[in-house]
N, C-alpha and C positions, 0 to 999 in steps of 0.2 A: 700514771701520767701526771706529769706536772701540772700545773694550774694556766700558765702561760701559756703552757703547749695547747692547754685543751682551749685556750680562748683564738689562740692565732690558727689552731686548725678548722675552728667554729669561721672565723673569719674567714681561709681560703672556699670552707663549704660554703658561704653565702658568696663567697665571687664566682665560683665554677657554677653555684646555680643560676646566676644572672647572664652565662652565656650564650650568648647568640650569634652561632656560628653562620646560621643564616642569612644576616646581615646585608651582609654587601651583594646577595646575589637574590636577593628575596623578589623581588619588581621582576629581575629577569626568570627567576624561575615559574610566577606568576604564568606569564605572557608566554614562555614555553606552554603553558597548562591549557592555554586556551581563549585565557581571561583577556576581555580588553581593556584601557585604559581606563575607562569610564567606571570598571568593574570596579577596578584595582583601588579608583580614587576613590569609591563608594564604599569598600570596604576598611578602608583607611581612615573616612569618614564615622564609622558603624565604630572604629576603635576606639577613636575619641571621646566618642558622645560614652562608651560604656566604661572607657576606664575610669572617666570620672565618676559616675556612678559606684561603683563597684570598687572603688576611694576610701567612701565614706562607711560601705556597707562593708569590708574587710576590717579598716580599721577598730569599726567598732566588736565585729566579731574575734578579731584578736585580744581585745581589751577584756572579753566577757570570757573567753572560754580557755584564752591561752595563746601568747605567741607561736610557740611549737606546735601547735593543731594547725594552727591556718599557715605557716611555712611549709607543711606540710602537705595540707592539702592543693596551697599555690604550684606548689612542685609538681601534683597529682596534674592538677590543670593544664599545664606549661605540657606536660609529655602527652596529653589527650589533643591538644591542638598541634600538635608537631606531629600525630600520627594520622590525623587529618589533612594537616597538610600533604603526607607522601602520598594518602589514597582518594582524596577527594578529585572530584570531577566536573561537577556543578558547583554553580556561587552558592547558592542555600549551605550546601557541605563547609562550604570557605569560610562563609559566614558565621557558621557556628566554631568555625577553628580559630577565627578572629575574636570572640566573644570568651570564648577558653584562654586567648593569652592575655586579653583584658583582665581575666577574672585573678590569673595567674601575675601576671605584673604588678597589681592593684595587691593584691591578698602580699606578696612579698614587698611593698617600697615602705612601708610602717615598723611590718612587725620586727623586719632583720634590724633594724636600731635599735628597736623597744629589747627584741631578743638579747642581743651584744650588753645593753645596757643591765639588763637584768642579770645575765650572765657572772659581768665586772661583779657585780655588786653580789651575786652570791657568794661568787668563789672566794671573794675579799681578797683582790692579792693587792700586790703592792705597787697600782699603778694609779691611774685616774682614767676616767670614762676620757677625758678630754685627748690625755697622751694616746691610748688607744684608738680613737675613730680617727686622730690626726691620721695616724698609720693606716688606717682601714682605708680611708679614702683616697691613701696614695695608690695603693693598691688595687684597690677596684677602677682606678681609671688606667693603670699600665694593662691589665688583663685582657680588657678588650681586643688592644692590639694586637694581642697575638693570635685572637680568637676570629678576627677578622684577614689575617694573614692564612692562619689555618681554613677558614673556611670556605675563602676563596682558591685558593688552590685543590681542596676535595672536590669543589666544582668543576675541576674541570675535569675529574677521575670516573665521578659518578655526581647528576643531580640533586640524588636524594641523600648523600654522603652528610651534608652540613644538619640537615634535621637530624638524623640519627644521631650526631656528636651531640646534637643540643639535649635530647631524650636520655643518651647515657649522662651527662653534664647533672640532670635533673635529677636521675636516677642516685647517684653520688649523695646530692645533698639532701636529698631523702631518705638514706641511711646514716647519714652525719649529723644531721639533726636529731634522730632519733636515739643516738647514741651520748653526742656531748650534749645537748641541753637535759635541764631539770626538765620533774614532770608540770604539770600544766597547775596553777592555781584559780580555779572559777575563779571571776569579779558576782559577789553577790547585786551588783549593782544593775538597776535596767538599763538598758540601752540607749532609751531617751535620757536619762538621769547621765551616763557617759558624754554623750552628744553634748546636753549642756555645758557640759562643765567644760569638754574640751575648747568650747565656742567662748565662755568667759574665760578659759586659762589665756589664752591666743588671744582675746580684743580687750581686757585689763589690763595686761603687760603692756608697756610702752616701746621696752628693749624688743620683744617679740613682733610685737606690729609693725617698728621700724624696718625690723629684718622682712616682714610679709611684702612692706611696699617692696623694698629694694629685690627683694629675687622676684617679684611678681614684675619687675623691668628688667633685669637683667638677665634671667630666665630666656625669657624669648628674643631680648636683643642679642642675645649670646647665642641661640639658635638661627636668627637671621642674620648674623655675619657667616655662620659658619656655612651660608647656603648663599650668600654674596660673595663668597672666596670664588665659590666654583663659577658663578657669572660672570667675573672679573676675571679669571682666570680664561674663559672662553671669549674674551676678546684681546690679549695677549699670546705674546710669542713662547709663553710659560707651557710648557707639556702638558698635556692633558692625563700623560701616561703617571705623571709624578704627584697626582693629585691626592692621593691614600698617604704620600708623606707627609704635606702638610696637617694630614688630622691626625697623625702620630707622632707630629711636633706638639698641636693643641692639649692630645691625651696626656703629654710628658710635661708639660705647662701645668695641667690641672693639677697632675699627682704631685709638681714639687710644691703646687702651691696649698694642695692640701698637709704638705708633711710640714712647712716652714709655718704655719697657721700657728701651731704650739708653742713655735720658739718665740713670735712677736708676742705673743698671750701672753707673757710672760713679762714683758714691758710693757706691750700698750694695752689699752680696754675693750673690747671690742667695737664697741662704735666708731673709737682712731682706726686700728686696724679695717673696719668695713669701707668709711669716707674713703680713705686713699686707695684699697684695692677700686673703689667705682670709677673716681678721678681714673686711674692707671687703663681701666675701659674705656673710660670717655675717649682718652686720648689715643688710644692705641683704634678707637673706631673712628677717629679721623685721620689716621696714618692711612689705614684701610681703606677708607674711603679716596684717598690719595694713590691707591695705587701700590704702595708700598709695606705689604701686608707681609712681607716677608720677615722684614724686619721686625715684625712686633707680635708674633705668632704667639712665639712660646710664653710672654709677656701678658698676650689675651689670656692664654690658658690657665698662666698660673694665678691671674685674679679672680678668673670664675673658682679656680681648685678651696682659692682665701674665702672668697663667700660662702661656696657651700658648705665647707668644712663649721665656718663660722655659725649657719646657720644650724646646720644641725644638731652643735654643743650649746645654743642657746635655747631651744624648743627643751631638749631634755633638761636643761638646767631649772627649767621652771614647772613641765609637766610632772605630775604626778603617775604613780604606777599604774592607774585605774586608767587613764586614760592615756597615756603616754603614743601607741599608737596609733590611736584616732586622733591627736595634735599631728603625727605627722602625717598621716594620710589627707587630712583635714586642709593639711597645707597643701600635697599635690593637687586636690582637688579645685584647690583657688587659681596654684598657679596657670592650670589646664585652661580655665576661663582666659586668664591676665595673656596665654599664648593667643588664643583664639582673636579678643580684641585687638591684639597690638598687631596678626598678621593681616587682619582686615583692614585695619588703619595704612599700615605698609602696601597693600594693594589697592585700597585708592588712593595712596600717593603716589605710587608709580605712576597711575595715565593719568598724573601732572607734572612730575617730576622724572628727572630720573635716579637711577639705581644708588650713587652717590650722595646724590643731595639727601634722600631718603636713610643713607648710612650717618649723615652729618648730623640728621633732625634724632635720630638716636644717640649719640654724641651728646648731642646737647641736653635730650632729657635725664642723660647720665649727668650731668653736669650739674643739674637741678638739684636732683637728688645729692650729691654732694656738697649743697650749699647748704643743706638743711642743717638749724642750729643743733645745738648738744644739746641732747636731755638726759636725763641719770640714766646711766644704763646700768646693770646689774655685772659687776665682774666676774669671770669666771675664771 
């Protein structure tokens, strides 16, 4: 097996394990269960509070004992809450199927970069960590789509149809991982001695922090348009039925903008390239805001695809191997908080404002953030 092959087969196994074919039907199959709103919201709540937990406690456990341990065991977890979900019957049951996909989502959003990265750098081929995650991230945002197309329609065959796809999906890159990655290399290093280091890699850098503020806004303002679409949308003559198209114009937004990420690198530095993809949000959140969201969809998508892309070739550019995946766990961790304030902020502006004006005052803090002066960033 080529070197390429083994690294782009390594990549589709970390996209098929991120599937979640349950997706679109997961609320209604709930409430089939029995569950009521209040449950549902409770256990939704019970997610948050542990993924970010279980952030910090993954990343660092991949850093000490091995990427390939804990994607593995992540996998392990993901198909134990998927078999709880088809036979659970009380909330306690739910509740702990909910804490299993925390453990699972958490223990995979670190180490599969760390892993890719380590990967590159074994095999030594003849790429760059940069060219390849450009590609990875196009990738992983077209997938979804079809995993969402596919999973909605088993629902309507059999209920339990979308779990099982997700538990075979799991099962896949539980045998793919254990085949293309190396074996594991202990960090002789303790754990709080990890912790540190990854907390000075990330608030010493200057290029790193700039990128913390800007996804820790753009993060959640990029999630609250995409859930402003549909309330905009439900006061318009705009079909209701057509609404799964718009987010598979956004998903095709992201992945061009994660693939075009490489080609700007290449001319501009990363802080030009981040500034204008923020501007390109600010504005296209006041199109939105306008009404005319149609227009500037794929636009949004492809500047969230430039940010992320961007952030995640700058955390690796500066972490070291030892702690590589607790920088990046480190970071969903923050951003989790940076959601939680900015949707509290958005809810009491709504019973002052409405739903527009509130899409504009985002707009604008984008706009902030794009005034901020140059500082040396680090090229990559």
């Amino acid at each position: 097996m080529s070197k390429n092959i083994k690294i782009l087969l390594f990549e589709l196994a970390m996209i098929i394990g991120k599937s979640d074919f349950e997706y679109p039907i997961f609320i209604v199959y709930l409430l089939s269960r029995g569950l009521s709103d209040s449950e549902i919201a409770l256990l939704f709540s019970i997610q948050a509070v542990t993924v970010f937990i279980f952030e910090y406690v993954t990343g660092i456990i991949a850093d000490r004992i091995g990427s390939k341990s804990i994607l593995i065991i992540g996998s392990l977890s993901m198909i134990m809450a998927e078999m709880l979900f088809l036979f659970s019957e009380t909330l306690p049951s739910y509740t702990l199927a909910i804490c299993f996909i925390s453990f699972g989502v958490a223990a995979k959003s670190g180490a599969d970069i760390a892993s890719l990265h380590d990967l590159i750098t074994h095999e030594n081929i003849n790429s760059t960590f940069e060219k390849e995650i450009s590609g990875f991230m196009a990738m992983k945002t077209i997938w979804p789509i079809f995993a969402i197309i596919i999973g909605s329609n088993c629902f309507t065959y059999n209920n339990k149809l979308p779990f099982l796809l997700t538990m075979a999906a799991n099962v896949i890159s539980i045998i793919s991982f254990g085949i293309l990655l190396p074996g594991n290399v202990p960090c002789k290093r303790k754990s709080s001695a990890i912790l540190i280091s990854a907390l000075k890699k990330s608030f010493s850098n200057k290029s790193v922090v700039f990128l913390l503020i800007i996804v820790c806004l753009v993060n959640p303002i990029y999630q609250f348009i995409s859930n402003a679409i549909q309330a905009n949308i439900k006061n318009t003559e705009f079909a209701i039925g057509s609404l799964g198209y718009i987010y598979i114009f956004m998903e095709i937004g992201e992945g061009i903008g994660s693939k075009i990420f490489y080609y700007f690198s290449k001319k501009f530095t990363n802080f030009e390239i981040l500034k204008f993809a923020v501007l390109g949000m600010s504005i296209c959140t006041f199109i939105i805001a306008a009404k005319m969201y149609l227009a500037v969809i794929i636009i949004l998508g492809i500047t969230y695809g430039v940010i992320a892309t961007a952030n995640i070739i700058e955390i690796n550019a500066v972490a070291d191997d030892y702690n590589r995946a607790t920088m990046m766990s480190q970071q969903h961790a923050i951003i989790k908080i940076s959601q939680t304030i900015f949707f509290a902020t958005c809810t009491a502006l709504l019973k002052i404002v409405d739903l527009n004006m509130v899409l504009c005052f985002s707009g604008i803090v984008l706009l902030i953030v794009f005034s901020i002066k140059r500082y040396e960033p680090k090229n990559i």
